[in-house]
N, C-alpha and C positions, 0 to 999 in steps of 0.2 A: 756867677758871683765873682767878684774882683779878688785878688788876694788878702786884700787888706777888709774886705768884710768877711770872709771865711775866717781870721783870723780873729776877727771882733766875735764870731758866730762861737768858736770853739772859745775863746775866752767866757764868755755868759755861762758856755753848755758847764764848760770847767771849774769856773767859780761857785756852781751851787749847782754840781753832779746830783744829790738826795733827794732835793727840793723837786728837781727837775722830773724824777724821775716817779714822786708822788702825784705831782700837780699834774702830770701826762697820763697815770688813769685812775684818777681819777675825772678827765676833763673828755679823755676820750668818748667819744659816739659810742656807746656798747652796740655790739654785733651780734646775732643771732648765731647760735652753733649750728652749724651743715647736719644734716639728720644723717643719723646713724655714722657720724665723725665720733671718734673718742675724744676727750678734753686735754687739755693742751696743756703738761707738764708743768706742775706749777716753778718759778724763779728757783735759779741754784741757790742754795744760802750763801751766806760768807761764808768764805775761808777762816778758820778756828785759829789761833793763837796756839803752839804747843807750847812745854811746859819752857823751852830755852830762852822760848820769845818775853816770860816775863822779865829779866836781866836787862832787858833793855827799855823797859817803859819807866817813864820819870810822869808818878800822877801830880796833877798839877789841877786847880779846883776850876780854871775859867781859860783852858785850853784844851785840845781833843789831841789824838793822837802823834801825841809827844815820845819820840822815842829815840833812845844812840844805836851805834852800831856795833856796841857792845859785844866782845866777843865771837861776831861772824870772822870766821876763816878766811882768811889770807893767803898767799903763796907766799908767805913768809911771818906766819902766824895768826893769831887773833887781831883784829881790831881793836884798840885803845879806845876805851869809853870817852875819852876827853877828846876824841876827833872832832865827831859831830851831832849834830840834835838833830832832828827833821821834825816839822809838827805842823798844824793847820794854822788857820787866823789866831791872833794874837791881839784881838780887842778888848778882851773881857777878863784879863789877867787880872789877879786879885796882888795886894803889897806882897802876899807872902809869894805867892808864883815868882815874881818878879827877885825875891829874894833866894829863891830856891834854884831859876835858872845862875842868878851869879855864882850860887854855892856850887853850883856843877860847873863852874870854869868859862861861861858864855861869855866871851871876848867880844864877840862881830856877828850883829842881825842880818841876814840878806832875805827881802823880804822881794818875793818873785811875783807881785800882783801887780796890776795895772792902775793907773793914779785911780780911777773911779771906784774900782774896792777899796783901794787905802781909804779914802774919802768917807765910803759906806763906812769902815770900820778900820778906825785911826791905831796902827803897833803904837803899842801901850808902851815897848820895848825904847820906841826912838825917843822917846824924852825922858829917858835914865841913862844918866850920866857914865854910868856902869858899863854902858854897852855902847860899841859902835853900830852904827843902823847905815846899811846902803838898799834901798831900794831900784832892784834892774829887773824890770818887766819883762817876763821871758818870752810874750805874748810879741812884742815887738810892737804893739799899739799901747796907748794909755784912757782910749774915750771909748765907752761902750754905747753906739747906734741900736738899739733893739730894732729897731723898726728896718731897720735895713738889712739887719743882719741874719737872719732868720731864716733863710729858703735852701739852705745847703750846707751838710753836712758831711763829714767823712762817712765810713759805710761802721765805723767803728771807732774806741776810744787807739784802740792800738794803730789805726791806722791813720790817727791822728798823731800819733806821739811819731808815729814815722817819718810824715807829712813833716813834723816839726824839724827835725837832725838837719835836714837840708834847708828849708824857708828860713828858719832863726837860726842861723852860726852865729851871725855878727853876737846877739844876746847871750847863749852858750858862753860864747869869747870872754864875753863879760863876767860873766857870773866865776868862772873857772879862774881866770885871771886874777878876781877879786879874791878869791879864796886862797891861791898860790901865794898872795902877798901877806895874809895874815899869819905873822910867826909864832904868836903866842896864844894862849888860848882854846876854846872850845869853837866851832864855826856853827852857827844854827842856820839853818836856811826855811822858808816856808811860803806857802800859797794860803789860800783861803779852804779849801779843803785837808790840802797837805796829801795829796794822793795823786796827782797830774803830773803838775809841773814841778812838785818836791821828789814825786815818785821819781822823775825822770832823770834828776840830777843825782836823787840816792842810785838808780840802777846803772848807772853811769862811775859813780864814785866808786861803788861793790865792785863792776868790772874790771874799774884799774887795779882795784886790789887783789883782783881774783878768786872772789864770792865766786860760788860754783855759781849757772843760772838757775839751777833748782833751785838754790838757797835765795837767790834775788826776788823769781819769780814768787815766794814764801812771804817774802820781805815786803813786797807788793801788797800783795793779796789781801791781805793779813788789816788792810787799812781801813776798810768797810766796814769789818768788826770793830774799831774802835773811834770810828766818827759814828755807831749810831747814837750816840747821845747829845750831839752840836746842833747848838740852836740853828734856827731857821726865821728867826723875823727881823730880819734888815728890812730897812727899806727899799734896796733891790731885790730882795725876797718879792714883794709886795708889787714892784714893776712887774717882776715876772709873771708873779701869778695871774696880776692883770691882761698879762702880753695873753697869755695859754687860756685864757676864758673866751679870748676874742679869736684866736687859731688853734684849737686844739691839734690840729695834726702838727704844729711845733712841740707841743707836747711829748705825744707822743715820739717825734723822731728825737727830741732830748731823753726821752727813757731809755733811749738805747744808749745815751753816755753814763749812763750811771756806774755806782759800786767799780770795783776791782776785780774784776775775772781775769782768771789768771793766763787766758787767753791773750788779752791786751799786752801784758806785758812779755809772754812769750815772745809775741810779734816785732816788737820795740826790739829784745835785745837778737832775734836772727837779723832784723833790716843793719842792726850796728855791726853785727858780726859779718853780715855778707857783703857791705859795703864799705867798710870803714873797717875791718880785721876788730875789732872790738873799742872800746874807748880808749885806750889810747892812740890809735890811729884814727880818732874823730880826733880828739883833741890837738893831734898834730895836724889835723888838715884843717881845723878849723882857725891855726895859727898859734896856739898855744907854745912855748920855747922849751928844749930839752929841759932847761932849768926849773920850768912853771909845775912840767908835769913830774918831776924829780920831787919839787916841793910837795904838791898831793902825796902823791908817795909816802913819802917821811912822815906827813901828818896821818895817812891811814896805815901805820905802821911797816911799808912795804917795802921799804929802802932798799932790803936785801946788802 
């Protein structure tokens, strides 16, 4: 598979991780249990919410896991709730959402999905006035091939977030860049899950702040419990499901992207730390200026 369709592949798998992971066994071929095998452990649960994590959830009635980073530790304190928002798709916001995110200080949308989710399901966000909206696809594609994109997959979600730190810097650049420039305000960022590619820039932003990784890997995790309530019928729902009735073993290798184990993201932040000394030595190789990454800082309270 080509770069650029691996990258279409992981975009599908990542825009609708849940969906993926029912419609895969559901569609699967059942197999006969090997005699005298014992039965095969059933799925870990999610990861639980303790009691610190609720401080940080902002309930909103037609978004899913909406949350700041309220109060996570810093190497030079807490985190300022007014940094940033992290949350999933953003289509189905009701007036009062919408008035609820300005009341928490949302200055500038950055909306990480590719034009054909925006499409699927139009931020409610970018036509209030209220707010700035920049759309930078972190994907680095904007058109989703199903048909071609489908025959190869990483062996894991983590070992696609890895895959990514090096194929999409130029996007990284972007997004990071975009944020350094916003002075005022609350910075929201999201995907269509809010668990991927929001994950990845929240475990990124913890790191320059100096979120321990237990606490990130927590922050992660923790996302699975609060998307199971997001709907599931776009009309690229409905491709898919189509896609998975006619190849079930897509299916199935999409069940393996699902949820948030805390695995994935263990893996993500050693590849950052063994290669790049942690985020901010991605962010300076990836071009970022003393200044840019100086400004993050400030906004996640770490100036020092």
């Amino acid at each position: 598979m080509t770069t650029r369709h691996t990258a279409l592949a992981l975009s599908l798998a990542l825009a609708l991780p849940l969906l993926a992971a029912d419609a895969g066994a559901r569609n699967a071929a059942p197999q006969p249990a090997p005699a005298a095998t014992a039965a095969k452990p059933a799925a870990p649960a999610n990861v639980q919410p303790v009691a610190d994590d609720a401080q940080r959830v902002i309930p909103l009635q037609g978004a899913w896991n909406v949350r700041s980073f309220a109060g996570l530790e810093g190497t030079h304190g807490p985190i300022p709730a007014s940094a940033f928002i992290r949350t999933a798709d953003l289509g189905r916001l009701t007036d009062a959402d919408r008035d609820a995110l300005a009341k928490a200080g949302v200055t500038l949308d950055i909306d990480l999905r590719t034009a054909d989710e925006e499409a699927q399901s139009h931020d409610l966000l970018a036509d209030d006035a209220r707010f700035d909206y920049q759309r930078i696809s972190l994907m680095g594609t904007e058109k989703m091939d199903m048909q071609k994109m489908m025959t190869s997959f990483p062996d894991s979600l983590g070992a696609a977030y890895t895959q990514w730190l090096g194929s999409n810097q130029p996007q990284f650049k972007q997004v990071f860049q975009r944020i350094a420039a916003q002075q005022d305000g609350t910075v929201l960022f999201h995907c269509t899950a809010g668990k991927d590619r929001t994950g990845m820039i929240a475990a990124l932003l913890l790191d320059l702040a100096g979120v321990s990784h237990e606490e990130i890997v927590h922050n992660y995790a923790i996302s699975a419990h609060y998307l199971e309530g997001q709907p599931k019928d776009s009309a690229m729902n409905a491709q898919i499901m189509e896609m998975i009735k006619q190849h079930p073993e897509i299916g199935r290798k999409m069940a393996g992207m699902s949820g948030t184990a805390p695995e994935n993201m263990e893996m993500f932040l050693a590849a950052l730390t063994k290669q790049y000394g942690g985020a901010k030595g991605y962010l300076k190789t990836i071009g970022l200026s003393d200044a840019e990454i100086r400004s993050l800082q400030v906004r996640l309270g770490q100036a020092g």
